[in-house]
MOPAC internal coordinates of N, CA, C and O (Angstrom, degrees):
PM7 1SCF
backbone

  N    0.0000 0     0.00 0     0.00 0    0    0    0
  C    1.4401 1     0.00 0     0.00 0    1    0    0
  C    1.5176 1   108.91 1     0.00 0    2    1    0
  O    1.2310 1   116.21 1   -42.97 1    3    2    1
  N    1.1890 1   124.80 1   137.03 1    3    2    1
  C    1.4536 1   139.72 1   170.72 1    5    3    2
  C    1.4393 1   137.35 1   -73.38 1    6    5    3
  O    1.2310 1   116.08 1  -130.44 1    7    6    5
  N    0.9939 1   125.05 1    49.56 1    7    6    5
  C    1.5662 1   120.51 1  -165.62 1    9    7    6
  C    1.4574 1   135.06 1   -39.67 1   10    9    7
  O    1.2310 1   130.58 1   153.56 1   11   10    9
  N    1.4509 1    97.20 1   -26.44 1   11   10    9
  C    1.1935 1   134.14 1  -167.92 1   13   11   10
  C    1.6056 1   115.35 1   -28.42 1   14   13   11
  O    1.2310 1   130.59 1   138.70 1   15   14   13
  N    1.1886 1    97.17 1   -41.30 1   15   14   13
  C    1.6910 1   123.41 1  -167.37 1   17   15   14
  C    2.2784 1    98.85 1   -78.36 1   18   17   15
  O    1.2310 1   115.86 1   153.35 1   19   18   17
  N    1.3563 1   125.47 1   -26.65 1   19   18   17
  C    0.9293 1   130.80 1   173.02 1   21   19   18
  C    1.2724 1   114.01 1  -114.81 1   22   21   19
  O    1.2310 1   110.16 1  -151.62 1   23   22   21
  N    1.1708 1   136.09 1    28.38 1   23   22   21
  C    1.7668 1   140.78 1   162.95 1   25   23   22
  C    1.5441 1   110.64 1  -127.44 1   26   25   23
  O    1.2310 1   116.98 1   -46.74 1   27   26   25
  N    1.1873 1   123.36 1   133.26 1   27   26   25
  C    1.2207 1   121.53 1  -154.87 1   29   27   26
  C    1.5587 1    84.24 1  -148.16 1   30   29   27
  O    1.2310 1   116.59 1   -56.79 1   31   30   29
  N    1.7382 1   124.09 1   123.21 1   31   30   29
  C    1.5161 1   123.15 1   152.21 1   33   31   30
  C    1.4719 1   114.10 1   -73.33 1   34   33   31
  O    1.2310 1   121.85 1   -42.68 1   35   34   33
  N    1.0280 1   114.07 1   137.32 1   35   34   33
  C    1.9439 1   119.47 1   172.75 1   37   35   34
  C    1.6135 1    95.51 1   -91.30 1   38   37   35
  O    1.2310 1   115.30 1   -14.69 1   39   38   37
  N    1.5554 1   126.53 1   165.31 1   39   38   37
  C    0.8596 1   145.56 1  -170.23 1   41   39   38
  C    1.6848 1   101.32 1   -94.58 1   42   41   39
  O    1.2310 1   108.94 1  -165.80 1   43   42   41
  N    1.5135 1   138.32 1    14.20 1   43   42   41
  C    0.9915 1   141.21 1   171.14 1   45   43   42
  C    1.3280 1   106.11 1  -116.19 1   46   45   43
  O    1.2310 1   110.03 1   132.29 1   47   46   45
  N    1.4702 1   136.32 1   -47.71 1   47   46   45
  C    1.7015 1   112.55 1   150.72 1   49   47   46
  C    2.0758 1    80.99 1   176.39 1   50   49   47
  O    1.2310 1   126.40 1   167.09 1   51   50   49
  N    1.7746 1   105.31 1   -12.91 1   51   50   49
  C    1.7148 1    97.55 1  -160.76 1   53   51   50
  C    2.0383 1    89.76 1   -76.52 1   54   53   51
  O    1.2310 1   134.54 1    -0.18 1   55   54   53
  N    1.7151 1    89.48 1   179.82 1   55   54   53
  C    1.4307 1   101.11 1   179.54 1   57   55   54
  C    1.4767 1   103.69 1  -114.84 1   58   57   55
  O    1.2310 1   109.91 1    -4.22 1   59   58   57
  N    1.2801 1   136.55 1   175.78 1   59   58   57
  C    1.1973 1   141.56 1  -171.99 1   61   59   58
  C    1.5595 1    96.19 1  -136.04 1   62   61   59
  O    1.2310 1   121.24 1   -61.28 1   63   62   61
  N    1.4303 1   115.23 1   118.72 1   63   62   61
  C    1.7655 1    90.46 1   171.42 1   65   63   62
  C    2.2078 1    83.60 1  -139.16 1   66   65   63
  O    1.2310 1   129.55 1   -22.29 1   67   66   65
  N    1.7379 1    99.20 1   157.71 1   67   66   65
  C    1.2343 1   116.38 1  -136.97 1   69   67   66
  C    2.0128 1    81.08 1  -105.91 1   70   69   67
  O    1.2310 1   123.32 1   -60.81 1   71   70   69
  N    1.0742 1   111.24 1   119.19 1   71   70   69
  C    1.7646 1    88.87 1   177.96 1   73   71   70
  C    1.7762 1   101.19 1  -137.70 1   74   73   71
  O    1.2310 1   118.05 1    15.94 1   75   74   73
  N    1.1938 1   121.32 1  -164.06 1   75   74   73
  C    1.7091 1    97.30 1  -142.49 1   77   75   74
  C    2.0803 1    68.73 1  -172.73 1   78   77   75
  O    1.2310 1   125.51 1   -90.88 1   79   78   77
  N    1.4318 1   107.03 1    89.12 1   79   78   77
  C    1.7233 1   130.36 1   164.31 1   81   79   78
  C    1.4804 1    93.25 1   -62.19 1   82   81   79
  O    1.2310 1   130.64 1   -43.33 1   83   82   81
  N    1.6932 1    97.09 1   136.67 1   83   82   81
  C    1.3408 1   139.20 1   169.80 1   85   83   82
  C    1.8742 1    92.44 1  -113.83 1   86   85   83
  O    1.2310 1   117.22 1   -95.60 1   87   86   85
  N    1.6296 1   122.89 1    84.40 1   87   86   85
  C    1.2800 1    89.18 1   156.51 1   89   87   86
  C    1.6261 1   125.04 1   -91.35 1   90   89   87
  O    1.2310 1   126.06 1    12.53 1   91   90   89
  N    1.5262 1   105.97 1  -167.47 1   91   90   89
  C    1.2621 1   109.52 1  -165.17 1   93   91   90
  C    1.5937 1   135.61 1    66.16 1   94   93   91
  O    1.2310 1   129.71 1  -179.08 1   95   94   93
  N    1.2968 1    98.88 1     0.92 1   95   94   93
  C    1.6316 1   104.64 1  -167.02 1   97   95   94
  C    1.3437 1   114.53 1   -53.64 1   98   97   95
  O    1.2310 1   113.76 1    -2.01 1   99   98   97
  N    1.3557 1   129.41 1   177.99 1   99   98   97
  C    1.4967 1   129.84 1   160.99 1  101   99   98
  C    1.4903 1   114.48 1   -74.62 1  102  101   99
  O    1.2310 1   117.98 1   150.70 1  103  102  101
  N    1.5835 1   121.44 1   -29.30 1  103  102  101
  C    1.2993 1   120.64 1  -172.06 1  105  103  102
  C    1.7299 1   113.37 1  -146.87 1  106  105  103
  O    1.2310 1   121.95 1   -25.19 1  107  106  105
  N    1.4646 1   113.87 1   154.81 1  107  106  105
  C    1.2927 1   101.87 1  -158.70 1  109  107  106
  C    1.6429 1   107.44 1  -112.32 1  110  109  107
  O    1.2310 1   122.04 1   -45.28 1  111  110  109
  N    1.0635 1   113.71 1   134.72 1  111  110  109
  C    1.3965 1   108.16 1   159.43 1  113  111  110
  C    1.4426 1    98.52 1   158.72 1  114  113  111
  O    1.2310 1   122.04 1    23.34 1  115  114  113
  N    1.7771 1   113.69 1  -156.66 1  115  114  113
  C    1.8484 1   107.28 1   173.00 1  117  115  114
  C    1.4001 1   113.60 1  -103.01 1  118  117  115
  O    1.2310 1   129.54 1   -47.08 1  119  118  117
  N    1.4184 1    99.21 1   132.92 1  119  118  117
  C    1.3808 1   125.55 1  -159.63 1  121  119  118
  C    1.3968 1   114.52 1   -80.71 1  122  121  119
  O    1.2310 1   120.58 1   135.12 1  123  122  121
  N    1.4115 1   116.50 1   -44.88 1  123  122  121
  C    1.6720 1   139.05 1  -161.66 1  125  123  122
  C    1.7039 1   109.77 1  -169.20 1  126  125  123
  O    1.2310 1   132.96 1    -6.97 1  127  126  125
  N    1.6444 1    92.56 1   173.03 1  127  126  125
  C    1.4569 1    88.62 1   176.91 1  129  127  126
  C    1.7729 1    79.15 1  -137.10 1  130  129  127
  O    1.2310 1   117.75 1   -46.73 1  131  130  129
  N    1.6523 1   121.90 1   133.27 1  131  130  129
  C    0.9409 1   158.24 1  -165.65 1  133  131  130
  C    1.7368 1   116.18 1   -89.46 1  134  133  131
  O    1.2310 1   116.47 1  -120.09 1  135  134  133
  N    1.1394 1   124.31 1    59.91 1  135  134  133
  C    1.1239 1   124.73 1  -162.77 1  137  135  134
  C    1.4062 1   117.32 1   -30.25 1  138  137  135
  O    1.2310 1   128.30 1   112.08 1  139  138  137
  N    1.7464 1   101.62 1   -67.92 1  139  138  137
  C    1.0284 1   125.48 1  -167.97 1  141  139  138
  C    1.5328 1   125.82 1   -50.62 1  142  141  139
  O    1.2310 1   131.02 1   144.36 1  143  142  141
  N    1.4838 1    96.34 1   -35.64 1  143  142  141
  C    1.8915 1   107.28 1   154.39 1  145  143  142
  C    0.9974 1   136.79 1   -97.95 1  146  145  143
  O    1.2310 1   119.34 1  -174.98 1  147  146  145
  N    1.3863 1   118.86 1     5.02 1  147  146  145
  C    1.5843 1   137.25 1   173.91 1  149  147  146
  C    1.4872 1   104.80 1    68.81 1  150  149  147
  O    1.2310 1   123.70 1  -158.01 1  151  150  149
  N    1.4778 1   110.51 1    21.99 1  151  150  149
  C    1.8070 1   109.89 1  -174.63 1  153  151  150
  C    1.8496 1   117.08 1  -112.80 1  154  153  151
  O    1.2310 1   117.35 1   -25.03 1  155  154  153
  N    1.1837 1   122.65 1   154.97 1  155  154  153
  C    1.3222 1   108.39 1   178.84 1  157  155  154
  C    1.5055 1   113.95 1  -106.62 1  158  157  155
  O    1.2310 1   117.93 1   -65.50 1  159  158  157
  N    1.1938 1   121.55 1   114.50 1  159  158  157
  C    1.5367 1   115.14 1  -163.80 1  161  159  158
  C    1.6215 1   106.01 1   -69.28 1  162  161  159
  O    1.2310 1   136.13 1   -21.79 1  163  162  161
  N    1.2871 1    86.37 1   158.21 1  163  162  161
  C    1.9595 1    92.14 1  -171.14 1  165  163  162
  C    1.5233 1    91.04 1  -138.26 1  166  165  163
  O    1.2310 1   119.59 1   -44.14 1  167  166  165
  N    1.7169 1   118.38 1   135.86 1  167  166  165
  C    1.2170 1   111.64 1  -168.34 1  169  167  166
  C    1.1960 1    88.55 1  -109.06 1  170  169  167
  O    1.2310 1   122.15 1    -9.56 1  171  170  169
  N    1.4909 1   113.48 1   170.44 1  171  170  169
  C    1.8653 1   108.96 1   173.56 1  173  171  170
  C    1.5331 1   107.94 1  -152.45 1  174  173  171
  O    1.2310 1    99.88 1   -61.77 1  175  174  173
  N    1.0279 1   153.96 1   118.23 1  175  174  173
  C    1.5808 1   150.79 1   164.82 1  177  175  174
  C    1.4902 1   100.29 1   -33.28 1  178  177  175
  O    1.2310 1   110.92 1   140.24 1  179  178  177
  N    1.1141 1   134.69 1   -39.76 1  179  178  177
  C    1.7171 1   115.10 1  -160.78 1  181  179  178
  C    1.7380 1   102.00 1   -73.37 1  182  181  179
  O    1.2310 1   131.70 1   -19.37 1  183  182  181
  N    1.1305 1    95.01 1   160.63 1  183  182  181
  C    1.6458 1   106.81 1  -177.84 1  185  183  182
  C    2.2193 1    97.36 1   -83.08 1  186  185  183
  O    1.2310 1   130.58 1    -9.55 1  187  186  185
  N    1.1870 1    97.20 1   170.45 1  187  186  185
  C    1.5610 1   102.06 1   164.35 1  189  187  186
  C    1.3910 1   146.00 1   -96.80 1  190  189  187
  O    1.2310 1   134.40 1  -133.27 1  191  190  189
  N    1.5174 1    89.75 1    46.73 1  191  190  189
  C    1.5191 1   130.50 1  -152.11 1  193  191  190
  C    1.5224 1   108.43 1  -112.91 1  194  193  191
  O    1.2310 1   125.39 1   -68.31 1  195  194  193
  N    2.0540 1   107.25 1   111.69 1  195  194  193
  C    1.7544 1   104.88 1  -175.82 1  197  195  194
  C    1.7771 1   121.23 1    48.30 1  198  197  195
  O    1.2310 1   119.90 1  -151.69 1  199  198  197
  N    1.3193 1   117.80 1    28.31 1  199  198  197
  C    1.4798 1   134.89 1   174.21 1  201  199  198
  C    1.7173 1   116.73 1    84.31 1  202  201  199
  O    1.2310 1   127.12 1   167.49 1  203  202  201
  N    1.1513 1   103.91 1   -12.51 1  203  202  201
  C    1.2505 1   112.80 1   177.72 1  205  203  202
  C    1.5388 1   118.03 1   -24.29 1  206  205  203
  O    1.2310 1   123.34 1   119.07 1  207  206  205
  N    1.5713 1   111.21 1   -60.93 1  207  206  205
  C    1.3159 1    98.85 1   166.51 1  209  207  206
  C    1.3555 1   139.83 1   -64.14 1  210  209  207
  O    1.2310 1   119.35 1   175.36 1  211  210  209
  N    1.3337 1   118.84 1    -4.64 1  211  210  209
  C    1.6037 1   142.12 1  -175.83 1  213  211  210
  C    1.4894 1    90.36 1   -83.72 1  214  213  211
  O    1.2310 1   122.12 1   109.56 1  215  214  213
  N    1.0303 1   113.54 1   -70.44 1  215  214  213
  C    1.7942 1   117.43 1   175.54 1  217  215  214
  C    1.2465 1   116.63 1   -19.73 1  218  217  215
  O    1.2310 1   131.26 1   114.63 1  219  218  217
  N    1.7750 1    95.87 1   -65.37 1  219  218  217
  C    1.6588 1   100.16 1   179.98 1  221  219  218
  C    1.9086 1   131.72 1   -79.31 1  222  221  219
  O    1.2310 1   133.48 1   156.23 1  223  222  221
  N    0.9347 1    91.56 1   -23.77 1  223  222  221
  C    1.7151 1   114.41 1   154.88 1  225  223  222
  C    1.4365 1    96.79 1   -37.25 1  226  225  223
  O    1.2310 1   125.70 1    89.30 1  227  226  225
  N    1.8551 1   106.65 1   -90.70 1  227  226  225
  C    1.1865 1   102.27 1   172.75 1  229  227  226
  C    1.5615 1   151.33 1   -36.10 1  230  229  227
  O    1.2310 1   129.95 1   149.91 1  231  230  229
  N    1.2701 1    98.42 1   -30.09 1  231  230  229
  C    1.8894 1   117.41 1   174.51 1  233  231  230
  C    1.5693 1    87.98 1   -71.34 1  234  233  231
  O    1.2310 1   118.46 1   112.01 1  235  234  233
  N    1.7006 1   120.54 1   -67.99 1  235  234  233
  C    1.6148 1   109.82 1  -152.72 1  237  235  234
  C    1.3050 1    91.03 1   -51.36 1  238  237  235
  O    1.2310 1   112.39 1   121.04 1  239  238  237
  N    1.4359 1   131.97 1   -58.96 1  239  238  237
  C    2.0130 1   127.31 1  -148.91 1  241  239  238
  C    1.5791 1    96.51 1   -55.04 1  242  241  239
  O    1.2310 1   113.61 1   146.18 1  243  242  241
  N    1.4507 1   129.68 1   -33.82 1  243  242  241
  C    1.3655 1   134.27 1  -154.95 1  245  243  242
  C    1.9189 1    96.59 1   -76.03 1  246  245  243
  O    1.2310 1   135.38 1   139.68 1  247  246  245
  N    1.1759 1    87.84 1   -40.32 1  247  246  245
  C    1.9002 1    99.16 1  -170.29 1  249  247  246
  C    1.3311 1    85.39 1   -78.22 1  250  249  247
  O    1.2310 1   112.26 1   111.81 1  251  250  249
  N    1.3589 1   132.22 1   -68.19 1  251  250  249
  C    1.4452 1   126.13 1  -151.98 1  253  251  250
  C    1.5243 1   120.08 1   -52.81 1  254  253  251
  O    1.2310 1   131.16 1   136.80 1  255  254  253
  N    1.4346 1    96.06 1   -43.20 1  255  254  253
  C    1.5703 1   102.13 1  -173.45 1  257  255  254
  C    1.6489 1   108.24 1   -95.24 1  258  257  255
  O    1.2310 1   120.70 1   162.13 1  259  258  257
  N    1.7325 1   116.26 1   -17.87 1  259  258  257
  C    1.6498 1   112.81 1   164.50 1  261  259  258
  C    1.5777 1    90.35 1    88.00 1  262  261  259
  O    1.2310 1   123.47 1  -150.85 1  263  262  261
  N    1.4799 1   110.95 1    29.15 1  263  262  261
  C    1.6444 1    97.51 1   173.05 1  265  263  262
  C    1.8821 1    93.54 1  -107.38 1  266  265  263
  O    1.2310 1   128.40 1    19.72 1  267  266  265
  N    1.3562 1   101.43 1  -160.28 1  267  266  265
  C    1.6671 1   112.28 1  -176.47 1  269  267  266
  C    1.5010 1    90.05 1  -123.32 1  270  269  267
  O    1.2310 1   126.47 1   -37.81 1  271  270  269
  N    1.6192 1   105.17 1   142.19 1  271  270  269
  C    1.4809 1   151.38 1  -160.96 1  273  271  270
  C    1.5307 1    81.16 1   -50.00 1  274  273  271
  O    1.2310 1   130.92 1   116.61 1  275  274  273
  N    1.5615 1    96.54 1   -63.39 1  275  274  273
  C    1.7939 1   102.97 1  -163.30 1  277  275  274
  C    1.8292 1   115.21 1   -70.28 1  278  277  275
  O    1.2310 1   120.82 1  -168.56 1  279  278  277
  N    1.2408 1   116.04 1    11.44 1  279  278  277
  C    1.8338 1   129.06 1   159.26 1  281  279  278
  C    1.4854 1    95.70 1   -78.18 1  282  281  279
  O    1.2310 1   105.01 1   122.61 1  283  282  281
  N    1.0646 1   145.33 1   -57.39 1  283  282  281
  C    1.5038 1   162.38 1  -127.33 1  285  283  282
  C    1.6194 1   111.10 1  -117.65 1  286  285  283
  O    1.2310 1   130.60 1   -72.38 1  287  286  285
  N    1.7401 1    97.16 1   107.62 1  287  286  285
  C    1.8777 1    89.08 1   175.81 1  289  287  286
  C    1.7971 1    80.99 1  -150.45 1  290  289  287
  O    1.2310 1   124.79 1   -17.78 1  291  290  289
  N    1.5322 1   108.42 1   162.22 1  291  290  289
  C    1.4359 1   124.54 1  -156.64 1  293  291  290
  C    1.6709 1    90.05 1   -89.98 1  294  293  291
  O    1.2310 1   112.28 1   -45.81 1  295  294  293
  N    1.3375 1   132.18 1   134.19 1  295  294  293
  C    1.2317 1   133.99 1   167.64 1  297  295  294
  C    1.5214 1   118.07 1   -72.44 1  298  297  295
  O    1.2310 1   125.65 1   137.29 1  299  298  297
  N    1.3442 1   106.75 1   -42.71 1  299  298  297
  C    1.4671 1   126.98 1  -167.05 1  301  299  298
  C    1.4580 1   110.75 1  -166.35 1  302  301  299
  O    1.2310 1   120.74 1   -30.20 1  303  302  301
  N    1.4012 1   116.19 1   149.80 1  303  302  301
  C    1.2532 1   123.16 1   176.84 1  305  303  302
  C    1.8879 1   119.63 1   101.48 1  306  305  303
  O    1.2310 1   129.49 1  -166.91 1  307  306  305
  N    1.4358 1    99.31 1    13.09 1  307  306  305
  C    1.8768 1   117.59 1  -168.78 1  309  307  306
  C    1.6847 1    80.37 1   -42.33 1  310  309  307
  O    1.2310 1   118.26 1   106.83 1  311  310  309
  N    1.4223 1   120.91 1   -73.17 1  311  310  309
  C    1.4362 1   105.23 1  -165.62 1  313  311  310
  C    1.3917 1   143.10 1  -100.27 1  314  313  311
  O    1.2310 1   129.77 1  -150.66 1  315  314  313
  N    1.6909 1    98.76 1    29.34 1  315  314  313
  C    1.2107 1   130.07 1   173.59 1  317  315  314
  C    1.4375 1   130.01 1  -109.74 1  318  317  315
  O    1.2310 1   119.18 1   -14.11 1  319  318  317
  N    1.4278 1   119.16 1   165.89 1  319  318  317
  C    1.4173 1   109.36 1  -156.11 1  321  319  318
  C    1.6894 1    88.89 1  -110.63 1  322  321  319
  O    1.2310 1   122.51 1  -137.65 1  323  322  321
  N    0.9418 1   112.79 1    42.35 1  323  322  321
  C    1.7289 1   123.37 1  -165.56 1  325  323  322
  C    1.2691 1   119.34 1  -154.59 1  326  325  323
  O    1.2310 1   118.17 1  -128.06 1  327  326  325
  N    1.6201 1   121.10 1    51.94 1  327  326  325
  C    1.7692 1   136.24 1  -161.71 1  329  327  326
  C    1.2363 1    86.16 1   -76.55 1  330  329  327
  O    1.2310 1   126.93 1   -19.74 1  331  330  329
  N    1.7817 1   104.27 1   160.26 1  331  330  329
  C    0.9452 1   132.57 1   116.81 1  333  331  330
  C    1.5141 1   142.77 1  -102.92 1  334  333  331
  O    1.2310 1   116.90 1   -64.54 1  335  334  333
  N    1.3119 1   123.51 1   115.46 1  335  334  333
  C    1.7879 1   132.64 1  -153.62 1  337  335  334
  C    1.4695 1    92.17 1   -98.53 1  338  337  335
  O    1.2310 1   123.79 1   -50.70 1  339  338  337
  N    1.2187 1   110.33 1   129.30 1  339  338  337
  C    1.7223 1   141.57 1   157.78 1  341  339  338
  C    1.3935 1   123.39 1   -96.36 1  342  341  339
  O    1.2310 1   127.09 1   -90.69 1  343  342  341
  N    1.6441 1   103.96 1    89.31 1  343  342  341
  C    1.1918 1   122.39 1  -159.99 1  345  343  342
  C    1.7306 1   107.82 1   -84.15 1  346  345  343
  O    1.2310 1   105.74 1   -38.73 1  347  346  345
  N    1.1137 1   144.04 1   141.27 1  347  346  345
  C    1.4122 1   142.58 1   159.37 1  349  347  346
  C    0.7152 1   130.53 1  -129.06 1  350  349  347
  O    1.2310 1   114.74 1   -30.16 1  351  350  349
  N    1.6220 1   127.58 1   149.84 1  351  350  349
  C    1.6289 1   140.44 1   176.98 1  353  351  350
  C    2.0066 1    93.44 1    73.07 1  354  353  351
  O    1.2310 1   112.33 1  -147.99 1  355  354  353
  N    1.5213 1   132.07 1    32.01 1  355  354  353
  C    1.2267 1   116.11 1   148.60 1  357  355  354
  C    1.2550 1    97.87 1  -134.08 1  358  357  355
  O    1.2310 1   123.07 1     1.68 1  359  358  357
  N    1.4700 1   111.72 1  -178.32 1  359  358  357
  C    1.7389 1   134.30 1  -174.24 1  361  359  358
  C    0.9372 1    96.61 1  -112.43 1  362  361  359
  O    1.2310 1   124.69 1   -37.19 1  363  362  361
  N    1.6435 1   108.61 1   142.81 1  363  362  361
  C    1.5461 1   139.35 1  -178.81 1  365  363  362
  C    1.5207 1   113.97 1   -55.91 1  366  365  363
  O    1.2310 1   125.77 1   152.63 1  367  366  365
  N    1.0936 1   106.51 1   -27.37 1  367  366  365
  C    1.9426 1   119.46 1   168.73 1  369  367  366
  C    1.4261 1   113.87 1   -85.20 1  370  369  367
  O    1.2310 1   122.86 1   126.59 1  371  370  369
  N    1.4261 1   112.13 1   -53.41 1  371  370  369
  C    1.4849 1   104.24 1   156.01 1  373  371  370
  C    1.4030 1   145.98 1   -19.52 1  374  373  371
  O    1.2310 1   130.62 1   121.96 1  375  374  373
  N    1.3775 1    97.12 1   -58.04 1  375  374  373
  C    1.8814 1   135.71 1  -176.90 1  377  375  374
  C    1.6116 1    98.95 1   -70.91 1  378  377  375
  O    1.2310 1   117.07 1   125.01 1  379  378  377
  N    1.5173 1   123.18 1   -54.99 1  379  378  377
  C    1.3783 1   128.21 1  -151.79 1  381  379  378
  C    1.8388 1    92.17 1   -93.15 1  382  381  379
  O    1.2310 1   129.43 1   151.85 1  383  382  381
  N    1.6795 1    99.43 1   -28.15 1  383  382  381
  C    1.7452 1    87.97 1   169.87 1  385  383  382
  C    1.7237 1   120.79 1   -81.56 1  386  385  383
  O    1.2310 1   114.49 1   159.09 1  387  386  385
  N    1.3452 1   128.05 1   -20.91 1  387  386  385
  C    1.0847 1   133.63 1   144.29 1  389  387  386
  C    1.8045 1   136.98 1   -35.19 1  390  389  387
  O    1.2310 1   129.22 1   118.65 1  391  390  389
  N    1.9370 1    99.84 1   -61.35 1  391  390  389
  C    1.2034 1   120.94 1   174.12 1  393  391  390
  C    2.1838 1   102.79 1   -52.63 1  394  393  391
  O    1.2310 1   126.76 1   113.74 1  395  394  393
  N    1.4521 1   104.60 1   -66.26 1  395  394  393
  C    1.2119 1    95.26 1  -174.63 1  397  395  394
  C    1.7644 1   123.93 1   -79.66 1  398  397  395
  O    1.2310 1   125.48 1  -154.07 1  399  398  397
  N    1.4865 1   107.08 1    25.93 1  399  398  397
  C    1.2272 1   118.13 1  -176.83 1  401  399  398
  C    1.6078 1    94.23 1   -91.76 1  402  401  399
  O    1.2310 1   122.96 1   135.49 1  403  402  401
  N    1.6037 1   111.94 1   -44.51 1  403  402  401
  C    1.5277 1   138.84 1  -169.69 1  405  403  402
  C    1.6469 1    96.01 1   -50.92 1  406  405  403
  O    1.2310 1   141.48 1   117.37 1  407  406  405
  N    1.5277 1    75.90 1   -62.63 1  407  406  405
  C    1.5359 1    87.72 1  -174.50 1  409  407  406
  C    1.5532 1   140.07 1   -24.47 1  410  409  407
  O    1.2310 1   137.78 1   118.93 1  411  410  409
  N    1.1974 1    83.14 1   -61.07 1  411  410  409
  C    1.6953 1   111.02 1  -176.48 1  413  411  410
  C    1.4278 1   116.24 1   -88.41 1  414  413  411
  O    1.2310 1   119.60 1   160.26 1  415  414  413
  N    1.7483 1   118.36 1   -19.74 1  415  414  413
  C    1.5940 1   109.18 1   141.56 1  417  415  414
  C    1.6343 1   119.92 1   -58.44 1  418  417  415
  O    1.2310 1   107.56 1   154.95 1  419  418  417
  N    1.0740 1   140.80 1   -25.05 1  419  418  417
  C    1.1894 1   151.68 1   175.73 1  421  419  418
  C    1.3634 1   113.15 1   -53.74 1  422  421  419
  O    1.2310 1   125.60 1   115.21 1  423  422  421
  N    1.6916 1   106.84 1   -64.79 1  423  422  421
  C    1.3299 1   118.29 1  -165.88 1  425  423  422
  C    1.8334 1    96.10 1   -47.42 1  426  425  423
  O    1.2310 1   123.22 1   -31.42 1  427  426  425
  N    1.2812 1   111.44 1   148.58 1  427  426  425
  C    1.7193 1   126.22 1   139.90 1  429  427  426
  C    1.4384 1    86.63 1   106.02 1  430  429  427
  O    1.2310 1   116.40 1   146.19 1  431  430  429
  N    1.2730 1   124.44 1   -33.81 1  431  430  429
  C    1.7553 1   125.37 1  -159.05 1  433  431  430
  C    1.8432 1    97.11 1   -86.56 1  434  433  431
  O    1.2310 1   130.33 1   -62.15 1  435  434  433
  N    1.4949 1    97.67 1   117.85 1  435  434  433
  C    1.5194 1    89.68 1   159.07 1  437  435  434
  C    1.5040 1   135.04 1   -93.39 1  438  437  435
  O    1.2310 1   120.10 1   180.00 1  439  438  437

């Protein structure tokens, strides 16, 4: 799988990666990678209610990728189901070796 299309280096050293909230889900973490929008969906139990799901967005990427809460703030998309996350202090190979690490625990489990 290609991530390529949703990881973006900034010219200050953070990454930008494009991900696409499932709220309400039954289970949390990244679900798929979304060709067609170049985004990686991230599911989350909280509803989209007073940021709640932004919160938890933020907690899963923090757990998923093993960075700290305070690396991680939403660029765009606060009230959309279509963020962009401003990742810091990791590498773009790092992040995309993480994401498809997620990934592929995912696959097979319903």
């Amino acid at each position: 799988m290609d991530l390529g299309g949703c990881l973006r280096p900034t010219l200050d050293g953070a990454v930008l990666v494009d991900v696409e909230v499932l709220p309400g889900s039954d289970r949390q973490g990244f679900q798929s990678f979304n060709e067609w929008r170049n985004r990686v969906k991230v599911a989350v139990r909280a509803q989209a209610q007073h940021g709640r799901a932004n919160n938890a967005v933020m907690s899963v990427l923090s757990a998923q990728l093993r960075c700290s809460l305070a690396d991680l703030s939403i660029l765009s998309g606060q009230t959309s189901r279509q963020k962009t996350i401003r990742i810091e202090s990791m590498e773009i190979d790092c992040i995309a070796l993480r994401i498809r690490q997620a990934l592929g625990e995912n696959n097979g489990k319903s």
